[in-house]
BAZA-816589 format. One line per field, with one value per residue: residue number from 1; residue in three letters; x, y, z of N, C-alpha, C in turn. Coordinates in steps of 0.02 Angstrom, whole numbers, plus 50000, padded with zeros to 5 digits. Layout:
N
k: [NUM; ...]
r: [ALA; ...]
nxx: [X; ...]
nyy: [Y; ...]
nzz: [Z; ...]
caxx: [X; ...]
cayy: [Y; ...]
cazz: [Z; ...]
cxx: [X; ...]
cyy: [Y; ...]
czz: [Z; ...]
END
This chain:
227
k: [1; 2; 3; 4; 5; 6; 7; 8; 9; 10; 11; 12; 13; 14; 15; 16; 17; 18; 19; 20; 21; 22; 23; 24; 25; 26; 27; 28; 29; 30; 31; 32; 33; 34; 35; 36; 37; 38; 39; 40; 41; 42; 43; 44; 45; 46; 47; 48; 49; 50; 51; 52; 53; 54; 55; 56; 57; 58; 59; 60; 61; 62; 63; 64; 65; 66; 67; 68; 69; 70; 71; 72; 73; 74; 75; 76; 77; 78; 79; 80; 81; 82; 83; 84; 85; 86; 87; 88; 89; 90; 91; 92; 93; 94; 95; 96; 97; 98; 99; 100; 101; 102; 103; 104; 105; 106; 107; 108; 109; 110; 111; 112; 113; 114; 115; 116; 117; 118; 119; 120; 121; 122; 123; 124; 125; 126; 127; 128; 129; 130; 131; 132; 133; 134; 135; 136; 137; 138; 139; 140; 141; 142; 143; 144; 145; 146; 147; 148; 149; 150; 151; 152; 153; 154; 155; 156; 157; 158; 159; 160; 161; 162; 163; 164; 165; 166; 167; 168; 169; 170; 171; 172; 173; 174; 175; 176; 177; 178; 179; 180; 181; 182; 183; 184; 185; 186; 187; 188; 189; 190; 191; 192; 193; 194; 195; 196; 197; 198; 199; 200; 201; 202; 203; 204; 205; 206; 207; 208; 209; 210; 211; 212; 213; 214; 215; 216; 217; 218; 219; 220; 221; 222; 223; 224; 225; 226; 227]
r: [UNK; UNK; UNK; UNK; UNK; UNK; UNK; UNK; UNK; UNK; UNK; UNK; UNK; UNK; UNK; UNK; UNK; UNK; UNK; UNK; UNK; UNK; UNK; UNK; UNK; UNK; UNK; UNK; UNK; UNK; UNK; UNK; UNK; UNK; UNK; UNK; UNK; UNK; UNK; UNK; UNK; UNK; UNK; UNK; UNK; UNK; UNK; UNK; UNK; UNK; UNK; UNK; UNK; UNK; UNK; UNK; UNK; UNK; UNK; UNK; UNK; UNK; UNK; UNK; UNK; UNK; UNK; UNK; UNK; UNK; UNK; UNK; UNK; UNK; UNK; UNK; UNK; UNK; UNK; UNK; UNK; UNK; UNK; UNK; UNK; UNK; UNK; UNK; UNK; UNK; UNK; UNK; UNK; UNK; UNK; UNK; UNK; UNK; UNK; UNK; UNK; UNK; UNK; UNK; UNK; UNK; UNK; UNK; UNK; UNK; UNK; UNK; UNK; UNK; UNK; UNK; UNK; UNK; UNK; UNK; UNK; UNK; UNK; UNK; UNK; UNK; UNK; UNK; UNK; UNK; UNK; UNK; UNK; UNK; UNK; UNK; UNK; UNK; UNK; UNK; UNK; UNK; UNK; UNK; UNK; UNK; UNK; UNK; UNK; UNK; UNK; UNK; UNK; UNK; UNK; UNK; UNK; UNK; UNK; UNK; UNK; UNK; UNK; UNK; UNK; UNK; UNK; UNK; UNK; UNK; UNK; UNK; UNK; UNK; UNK; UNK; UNK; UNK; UNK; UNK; UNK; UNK; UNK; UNK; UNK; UNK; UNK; UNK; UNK; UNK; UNK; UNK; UNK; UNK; UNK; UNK; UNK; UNK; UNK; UNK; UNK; UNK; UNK; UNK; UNK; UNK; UNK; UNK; UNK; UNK; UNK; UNK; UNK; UNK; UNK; UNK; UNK; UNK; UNK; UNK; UNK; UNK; UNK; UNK; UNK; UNK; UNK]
nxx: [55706; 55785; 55882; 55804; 55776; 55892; 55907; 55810; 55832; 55972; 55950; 55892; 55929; 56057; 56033; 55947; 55918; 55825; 55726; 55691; 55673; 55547; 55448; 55437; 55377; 55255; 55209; 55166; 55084; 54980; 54948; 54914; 54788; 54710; 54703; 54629; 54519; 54473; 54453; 54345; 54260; 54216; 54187; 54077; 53985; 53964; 53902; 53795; 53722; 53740; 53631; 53536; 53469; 53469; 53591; 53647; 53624; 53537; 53568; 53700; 53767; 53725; 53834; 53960; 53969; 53997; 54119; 54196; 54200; 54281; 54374; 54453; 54487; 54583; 54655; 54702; 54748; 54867; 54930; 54950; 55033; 55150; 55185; 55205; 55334; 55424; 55424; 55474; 55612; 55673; 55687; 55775; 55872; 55875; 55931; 56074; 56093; 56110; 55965; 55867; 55815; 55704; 55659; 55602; 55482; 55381; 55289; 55279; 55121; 55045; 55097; 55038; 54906; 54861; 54921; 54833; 54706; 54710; 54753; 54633; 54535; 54541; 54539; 54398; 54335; 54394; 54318; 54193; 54196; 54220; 54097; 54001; 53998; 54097; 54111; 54164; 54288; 54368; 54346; 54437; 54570; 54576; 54597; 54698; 54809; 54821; 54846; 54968; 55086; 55073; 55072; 55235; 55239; 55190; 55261; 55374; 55358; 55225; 55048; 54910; 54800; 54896; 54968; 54893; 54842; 54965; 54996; 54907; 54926; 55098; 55075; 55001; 55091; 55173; 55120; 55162; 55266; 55230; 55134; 55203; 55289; 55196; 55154; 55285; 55299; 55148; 55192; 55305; 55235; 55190; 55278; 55239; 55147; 55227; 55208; 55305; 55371; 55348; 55388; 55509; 55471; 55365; 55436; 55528; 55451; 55394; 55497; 55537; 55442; 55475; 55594; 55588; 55479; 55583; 55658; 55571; 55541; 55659; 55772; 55905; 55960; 56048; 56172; 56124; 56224; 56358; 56394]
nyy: [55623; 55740; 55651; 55569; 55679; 55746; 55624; 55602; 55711; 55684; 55580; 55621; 55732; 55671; 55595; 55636; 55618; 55500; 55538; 55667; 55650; 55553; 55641; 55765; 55716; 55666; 55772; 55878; 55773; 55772; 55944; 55937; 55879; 55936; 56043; 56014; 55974; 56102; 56157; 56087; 56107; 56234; 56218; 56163; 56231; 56334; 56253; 56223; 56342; 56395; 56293; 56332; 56307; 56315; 56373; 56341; 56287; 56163; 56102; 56107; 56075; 55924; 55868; 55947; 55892; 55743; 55757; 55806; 55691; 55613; 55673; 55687; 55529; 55518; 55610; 55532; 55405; 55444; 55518; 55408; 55317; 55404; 55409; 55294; 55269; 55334; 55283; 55169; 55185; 55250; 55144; 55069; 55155; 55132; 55003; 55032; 55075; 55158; 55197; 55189; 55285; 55240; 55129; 55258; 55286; 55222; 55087; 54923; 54839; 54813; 54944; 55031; 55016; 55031; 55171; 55220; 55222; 55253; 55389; 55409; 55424; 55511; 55626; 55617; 55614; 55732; 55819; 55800; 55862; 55996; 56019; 55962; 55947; 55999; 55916; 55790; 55823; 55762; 55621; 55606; 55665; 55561; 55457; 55486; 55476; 55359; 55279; 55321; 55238; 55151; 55130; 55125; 55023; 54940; 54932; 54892; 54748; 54727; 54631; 54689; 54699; 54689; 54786; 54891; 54850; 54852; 54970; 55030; 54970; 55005; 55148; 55191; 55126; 55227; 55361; 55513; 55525; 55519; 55625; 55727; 55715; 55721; 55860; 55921; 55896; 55960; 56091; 56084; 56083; 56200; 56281; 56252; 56341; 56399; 56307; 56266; 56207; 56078; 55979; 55952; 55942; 55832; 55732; 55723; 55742; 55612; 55534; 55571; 55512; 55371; 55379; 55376; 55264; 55170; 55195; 55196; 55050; 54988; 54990; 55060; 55189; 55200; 55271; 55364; 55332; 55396; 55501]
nzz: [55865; 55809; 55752; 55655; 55550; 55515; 55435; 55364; 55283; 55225; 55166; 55059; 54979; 54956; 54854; 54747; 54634; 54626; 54719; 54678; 54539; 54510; 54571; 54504; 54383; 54447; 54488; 54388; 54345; 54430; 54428; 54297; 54282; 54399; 54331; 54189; 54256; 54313; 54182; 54115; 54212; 54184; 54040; 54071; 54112; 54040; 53908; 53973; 53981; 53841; 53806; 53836; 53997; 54148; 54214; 54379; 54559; 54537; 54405; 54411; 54506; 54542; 54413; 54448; 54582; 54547; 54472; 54576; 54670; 54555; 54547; 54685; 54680; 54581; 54629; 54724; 54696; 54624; 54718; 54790; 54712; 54682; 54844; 54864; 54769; 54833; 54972; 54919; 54877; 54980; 55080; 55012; 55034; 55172; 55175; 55156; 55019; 54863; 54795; 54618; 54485; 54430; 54538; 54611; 54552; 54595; 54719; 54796; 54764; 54859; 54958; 54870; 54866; 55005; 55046; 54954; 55018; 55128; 55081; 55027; 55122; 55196; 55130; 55108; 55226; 55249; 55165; 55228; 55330; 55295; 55220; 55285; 55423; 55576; 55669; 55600; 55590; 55691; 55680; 55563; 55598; 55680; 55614; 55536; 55619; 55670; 55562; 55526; 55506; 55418; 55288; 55277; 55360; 55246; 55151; 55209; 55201; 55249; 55246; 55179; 55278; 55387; 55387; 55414; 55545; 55626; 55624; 55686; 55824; 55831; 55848; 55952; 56063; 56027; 56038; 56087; 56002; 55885; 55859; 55894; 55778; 55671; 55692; 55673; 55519; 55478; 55507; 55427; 55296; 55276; 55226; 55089; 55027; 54928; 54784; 54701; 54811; 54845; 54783; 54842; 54974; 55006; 54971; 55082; 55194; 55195; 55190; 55319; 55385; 55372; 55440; 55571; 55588; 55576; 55688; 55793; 55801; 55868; 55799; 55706; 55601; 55470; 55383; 55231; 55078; 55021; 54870]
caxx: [55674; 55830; 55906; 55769; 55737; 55944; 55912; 55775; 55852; 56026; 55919; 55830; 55991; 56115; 56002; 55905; 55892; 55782; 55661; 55652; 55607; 55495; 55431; 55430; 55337; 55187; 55187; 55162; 55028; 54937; 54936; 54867; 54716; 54671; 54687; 54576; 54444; 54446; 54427; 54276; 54199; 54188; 54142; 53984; 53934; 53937; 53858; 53732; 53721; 53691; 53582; 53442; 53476; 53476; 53658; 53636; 53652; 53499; 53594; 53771; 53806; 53766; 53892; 54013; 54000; 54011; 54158; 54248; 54209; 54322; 54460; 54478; 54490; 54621; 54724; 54733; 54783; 54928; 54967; 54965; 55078; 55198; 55207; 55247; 55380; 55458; 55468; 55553; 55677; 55684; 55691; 55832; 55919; 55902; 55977; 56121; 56139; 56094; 55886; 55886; 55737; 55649; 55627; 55573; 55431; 55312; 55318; 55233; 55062; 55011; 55102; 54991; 54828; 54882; 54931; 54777; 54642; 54752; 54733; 54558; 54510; 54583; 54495; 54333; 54326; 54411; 54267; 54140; 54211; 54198; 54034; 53929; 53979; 54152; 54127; 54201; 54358; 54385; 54382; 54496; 54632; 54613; 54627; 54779; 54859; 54831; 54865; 55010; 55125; 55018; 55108; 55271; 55238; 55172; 55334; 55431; 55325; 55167; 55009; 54862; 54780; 54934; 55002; 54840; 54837; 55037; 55009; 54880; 54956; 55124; 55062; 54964; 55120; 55218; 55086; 55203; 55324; 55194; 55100; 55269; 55320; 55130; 55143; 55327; 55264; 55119; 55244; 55339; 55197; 55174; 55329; 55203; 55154; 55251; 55208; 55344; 55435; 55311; 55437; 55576; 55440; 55339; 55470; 55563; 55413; 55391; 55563; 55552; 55400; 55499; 55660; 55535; 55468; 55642; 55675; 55526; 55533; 55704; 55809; 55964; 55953; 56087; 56175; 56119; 56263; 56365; 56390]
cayy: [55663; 55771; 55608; 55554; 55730; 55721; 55543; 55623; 55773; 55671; 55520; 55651; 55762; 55616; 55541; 55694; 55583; 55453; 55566; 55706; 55668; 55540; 55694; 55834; 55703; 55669; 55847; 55877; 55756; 55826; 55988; 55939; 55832; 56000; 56114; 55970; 55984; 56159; 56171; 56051; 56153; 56307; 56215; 56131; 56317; 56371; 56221; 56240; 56408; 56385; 56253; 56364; 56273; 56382; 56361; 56339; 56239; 56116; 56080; 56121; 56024; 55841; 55848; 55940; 55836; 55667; 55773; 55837; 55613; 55582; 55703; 55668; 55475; 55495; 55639; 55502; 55354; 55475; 55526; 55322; 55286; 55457; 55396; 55207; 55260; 55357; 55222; 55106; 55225; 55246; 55078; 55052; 55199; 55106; 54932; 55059; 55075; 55210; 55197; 55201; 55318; 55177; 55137; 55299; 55305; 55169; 55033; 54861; 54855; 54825; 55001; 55093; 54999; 55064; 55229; 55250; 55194; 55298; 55452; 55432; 55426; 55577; 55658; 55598; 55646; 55818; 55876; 55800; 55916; 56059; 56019; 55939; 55977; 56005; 55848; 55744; 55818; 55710; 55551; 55626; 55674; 55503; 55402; 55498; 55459; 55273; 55249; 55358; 55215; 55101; 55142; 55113; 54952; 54911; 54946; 54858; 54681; 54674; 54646; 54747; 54707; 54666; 54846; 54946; 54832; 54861; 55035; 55041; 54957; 55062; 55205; 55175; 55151; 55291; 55410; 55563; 55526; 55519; 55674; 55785; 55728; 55743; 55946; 55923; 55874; 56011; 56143; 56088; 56079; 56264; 56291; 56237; 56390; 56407; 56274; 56216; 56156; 56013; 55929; 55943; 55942; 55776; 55664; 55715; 55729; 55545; 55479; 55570; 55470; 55318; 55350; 55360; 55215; 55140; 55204; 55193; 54986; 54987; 54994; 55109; 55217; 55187; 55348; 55357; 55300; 55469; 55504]
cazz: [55813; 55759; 55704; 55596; 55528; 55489; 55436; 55295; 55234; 55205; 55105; 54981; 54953; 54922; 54815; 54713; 54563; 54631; 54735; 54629; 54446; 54521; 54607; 54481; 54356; 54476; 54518; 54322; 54321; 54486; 54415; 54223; 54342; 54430; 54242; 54168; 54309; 54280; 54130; 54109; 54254; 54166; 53995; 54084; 54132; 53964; 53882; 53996; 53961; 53778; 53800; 53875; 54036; 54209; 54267; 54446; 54597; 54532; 54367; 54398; 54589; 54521; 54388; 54496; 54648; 54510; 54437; 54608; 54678; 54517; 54548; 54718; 54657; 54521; 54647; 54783; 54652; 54590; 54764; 54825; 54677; 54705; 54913; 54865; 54751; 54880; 55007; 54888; 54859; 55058; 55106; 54964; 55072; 55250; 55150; 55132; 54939; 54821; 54740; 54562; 54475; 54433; 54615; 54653; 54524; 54594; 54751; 54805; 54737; 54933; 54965; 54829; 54892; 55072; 55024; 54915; 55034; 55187; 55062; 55008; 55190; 55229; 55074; 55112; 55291; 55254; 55148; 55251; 55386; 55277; 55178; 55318; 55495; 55592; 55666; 55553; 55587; 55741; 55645; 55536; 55643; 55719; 55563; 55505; 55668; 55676; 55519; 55521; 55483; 55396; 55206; 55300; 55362; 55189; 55099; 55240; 55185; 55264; 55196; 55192; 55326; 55434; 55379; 55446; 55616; 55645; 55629; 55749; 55869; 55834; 55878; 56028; 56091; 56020; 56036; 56087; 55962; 55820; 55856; 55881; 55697; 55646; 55716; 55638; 55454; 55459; 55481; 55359; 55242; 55275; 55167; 55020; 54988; 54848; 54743; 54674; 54874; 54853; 54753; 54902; 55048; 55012; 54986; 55145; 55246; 55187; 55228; 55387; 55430; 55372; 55478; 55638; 55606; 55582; 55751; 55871; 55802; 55893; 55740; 55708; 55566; 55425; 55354; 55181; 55048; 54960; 54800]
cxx: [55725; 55866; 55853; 55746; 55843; 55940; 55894; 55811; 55913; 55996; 55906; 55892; 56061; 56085; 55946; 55862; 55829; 55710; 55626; 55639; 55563; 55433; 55403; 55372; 55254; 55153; 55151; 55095; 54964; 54912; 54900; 54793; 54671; 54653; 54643; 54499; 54422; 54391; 54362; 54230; 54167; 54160; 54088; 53959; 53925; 53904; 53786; 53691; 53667; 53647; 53513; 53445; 53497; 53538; 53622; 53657; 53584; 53537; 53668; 53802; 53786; 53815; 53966; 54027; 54022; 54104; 54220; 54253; 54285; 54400; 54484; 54508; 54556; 54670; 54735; 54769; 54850; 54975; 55001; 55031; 55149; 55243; 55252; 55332; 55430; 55490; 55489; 55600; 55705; 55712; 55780; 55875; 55929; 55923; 56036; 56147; 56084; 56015; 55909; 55802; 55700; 55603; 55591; 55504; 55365; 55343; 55283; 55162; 55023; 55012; 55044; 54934; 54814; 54868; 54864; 54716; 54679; 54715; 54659; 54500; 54515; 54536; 54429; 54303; 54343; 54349; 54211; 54134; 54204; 54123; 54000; 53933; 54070; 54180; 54161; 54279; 54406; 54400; 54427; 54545; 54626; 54628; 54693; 54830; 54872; 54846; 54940; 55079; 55107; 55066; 55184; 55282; 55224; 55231; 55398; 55397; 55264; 55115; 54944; 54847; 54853; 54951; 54943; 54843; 54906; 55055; 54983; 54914; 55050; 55125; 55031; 55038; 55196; 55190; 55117; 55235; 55288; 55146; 55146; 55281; 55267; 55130; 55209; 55302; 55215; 55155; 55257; 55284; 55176; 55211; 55302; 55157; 55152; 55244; 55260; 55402; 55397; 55359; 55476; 55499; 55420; 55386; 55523; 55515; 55392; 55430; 55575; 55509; 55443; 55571; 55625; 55542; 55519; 55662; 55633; 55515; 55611; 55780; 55859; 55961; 56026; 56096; 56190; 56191; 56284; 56378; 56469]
cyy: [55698; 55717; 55585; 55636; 55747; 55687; 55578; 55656; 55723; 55613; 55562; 55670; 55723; 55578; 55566; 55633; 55545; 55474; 55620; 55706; 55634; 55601; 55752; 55774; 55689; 55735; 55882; 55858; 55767; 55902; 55985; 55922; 55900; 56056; 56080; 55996; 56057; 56185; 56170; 56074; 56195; 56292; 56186; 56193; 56336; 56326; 56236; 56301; 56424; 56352; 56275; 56329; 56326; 56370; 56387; 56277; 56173; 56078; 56075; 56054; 55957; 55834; 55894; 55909; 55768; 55689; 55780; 55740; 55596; 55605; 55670; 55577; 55459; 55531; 55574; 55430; 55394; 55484; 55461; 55303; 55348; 55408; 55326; 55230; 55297; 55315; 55181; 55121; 55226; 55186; 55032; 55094; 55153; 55027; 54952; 55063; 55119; 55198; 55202; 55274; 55277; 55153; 55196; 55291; 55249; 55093; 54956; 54882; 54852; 54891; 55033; 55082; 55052; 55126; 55264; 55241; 55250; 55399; 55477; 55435; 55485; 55637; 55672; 55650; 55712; 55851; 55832; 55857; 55977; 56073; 55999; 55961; 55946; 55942; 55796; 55758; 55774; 55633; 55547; 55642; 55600; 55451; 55409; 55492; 55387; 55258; 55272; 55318; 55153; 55094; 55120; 55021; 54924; 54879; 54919; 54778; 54674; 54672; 54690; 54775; 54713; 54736; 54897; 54912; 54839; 54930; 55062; 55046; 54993; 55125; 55216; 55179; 55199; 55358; 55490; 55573; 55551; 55600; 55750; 55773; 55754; 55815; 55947; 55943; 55943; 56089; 56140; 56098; 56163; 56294; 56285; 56290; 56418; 56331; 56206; 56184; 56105; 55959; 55892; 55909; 55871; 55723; 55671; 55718; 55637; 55487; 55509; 55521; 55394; 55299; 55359; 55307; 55169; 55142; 55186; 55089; 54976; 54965; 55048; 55135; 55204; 55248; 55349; 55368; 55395; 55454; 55485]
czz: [55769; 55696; 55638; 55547; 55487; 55410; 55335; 55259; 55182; 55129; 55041; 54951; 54905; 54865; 54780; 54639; 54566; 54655; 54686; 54570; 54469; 54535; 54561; 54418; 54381; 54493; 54449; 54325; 54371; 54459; 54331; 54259; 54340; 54366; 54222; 54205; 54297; 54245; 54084; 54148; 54215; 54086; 54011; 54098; 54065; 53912; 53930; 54010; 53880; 53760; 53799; 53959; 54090; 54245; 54339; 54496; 54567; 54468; 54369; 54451; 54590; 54489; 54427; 54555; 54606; 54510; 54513; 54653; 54621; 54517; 54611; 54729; 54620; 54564; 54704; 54764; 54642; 54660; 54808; 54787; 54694; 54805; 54906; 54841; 54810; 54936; 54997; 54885; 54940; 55093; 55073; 55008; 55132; 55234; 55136; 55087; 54913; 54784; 54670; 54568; 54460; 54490; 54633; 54623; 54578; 54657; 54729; 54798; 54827; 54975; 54943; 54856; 54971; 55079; 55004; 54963; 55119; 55157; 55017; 55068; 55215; 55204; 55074; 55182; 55296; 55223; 55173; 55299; 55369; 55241; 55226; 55410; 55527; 55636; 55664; 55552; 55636; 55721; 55588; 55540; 55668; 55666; 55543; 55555; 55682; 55632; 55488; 55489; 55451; 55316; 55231; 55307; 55294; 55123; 55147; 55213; 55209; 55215; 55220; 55262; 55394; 55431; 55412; 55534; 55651; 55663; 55695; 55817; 55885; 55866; 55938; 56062; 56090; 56013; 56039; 56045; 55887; 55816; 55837; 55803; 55680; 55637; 55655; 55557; 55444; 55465; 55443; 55297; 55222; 55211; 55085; 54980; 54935; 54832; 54738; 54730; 54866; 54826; 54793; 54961; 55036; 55005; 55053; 55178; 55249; 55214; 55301; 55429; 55427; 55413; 55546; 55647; 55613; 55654; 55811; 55850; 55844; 55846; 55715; 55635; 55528; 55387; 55291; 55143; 55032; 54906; 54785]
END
């Protein structure tokens, strides 16, 4: 674990260029998403305001549930394409040579599919757990654990399907290993806080998951290139 937690920090640091403008531009367009949604919230209250129309939950909570379906849709496309580019840039690190930014922005279209269908799962099931019954949080902790290296495998070559059944089976038998980073990772996410560590935090919590998986496949970690 120290080594891959090493492994990460050294990849992002030596190689700022590639993770972080990718990084600070999705973060950009994450945060216009959420001002947008806003914004359009609070002008459907006041059109429907002046309309004569009874703002309320009978008029207001179809077009915000249509409206909060679409965000969570477009943040988990941004976040699929953000994760891919990251593990191209990663993957470019454990081939031992420097990412460009290009790489970082955007991976294999099988990554983003991965990624995106990983983080609209997640999405889904999180606010069922808070909107319908606590439930739901059980198959939500277990998806994000089996699939834990599912985007990984994706961005090493497989394909869809092969990348969700590799993971599975992965983890089953690295179960210990995957849960300690898992606890790992939500610490770190604590750090988010402030805002603007999202930049630093997500792409090393990313390449830490990716020097794991480098490791629990029985594979020796490669000490990212210097400057």
């Amino acid at each position: 674990m120290a080594v891959g937690i090493r492994w990460a920090w050294n990849a992002f640091t030596r190689n700022l260029g590639a993770f972080l403008v990718p990084a600070l531009v999705y973060a950009v367009i994450l945060i216009v998403v959420i001002i947008a949604f806003v914004i359009l919230s609070v002008m459907l209250s006041i059109a429907l305001q002046r309309s004569g129309g009874t703002p309320g939950y009978a008029t207001e909570a179809p077009a915000f549930s249509v409206g909060s379906v679409l965000i969570s849709l477009v943040v988990a496309l941004v976040s699929a394409l953000w994760v891919s580019g990251i593990l191209h840039a990663g993957t470019a690190v454990l081939a031992g040579r420097r990412p460009t930014i290009k790489e970082g922005f955007v991976g294999t279209g099988t990554t983003i599919a991965v990624a995106f269908v990983v983080a609209l799962l997640s999405a889904v099931l999180g606010q069922l757990a808070q909107g319908v019954s606590f439930v739901f949080y059980v198959p939500a902790i277990v998806v994000s654990v089996l699939l834990y290296f599912a985007t990984v495998e994706a961005a090493r070559g497989a394909g869809f399907g092969e990348a969700i059944s590799a993971s599975v089976r992965l983890v089953t038998k690295n179960v210990g290993t995957v849960v300690v980073t898992m606890l790992l990772a939500f610490a770190i996410c604590l750090t988010m806080i402030i805002p603007i560590l999202a930049v630093a935090v997500i792409p090393v919590m990313q390449l830490l998951v990716l020097g794991v998986h480098h490791r629990v496949t029985g594979n020796a970690l490669v000490e990212p290139a210097s400057v």
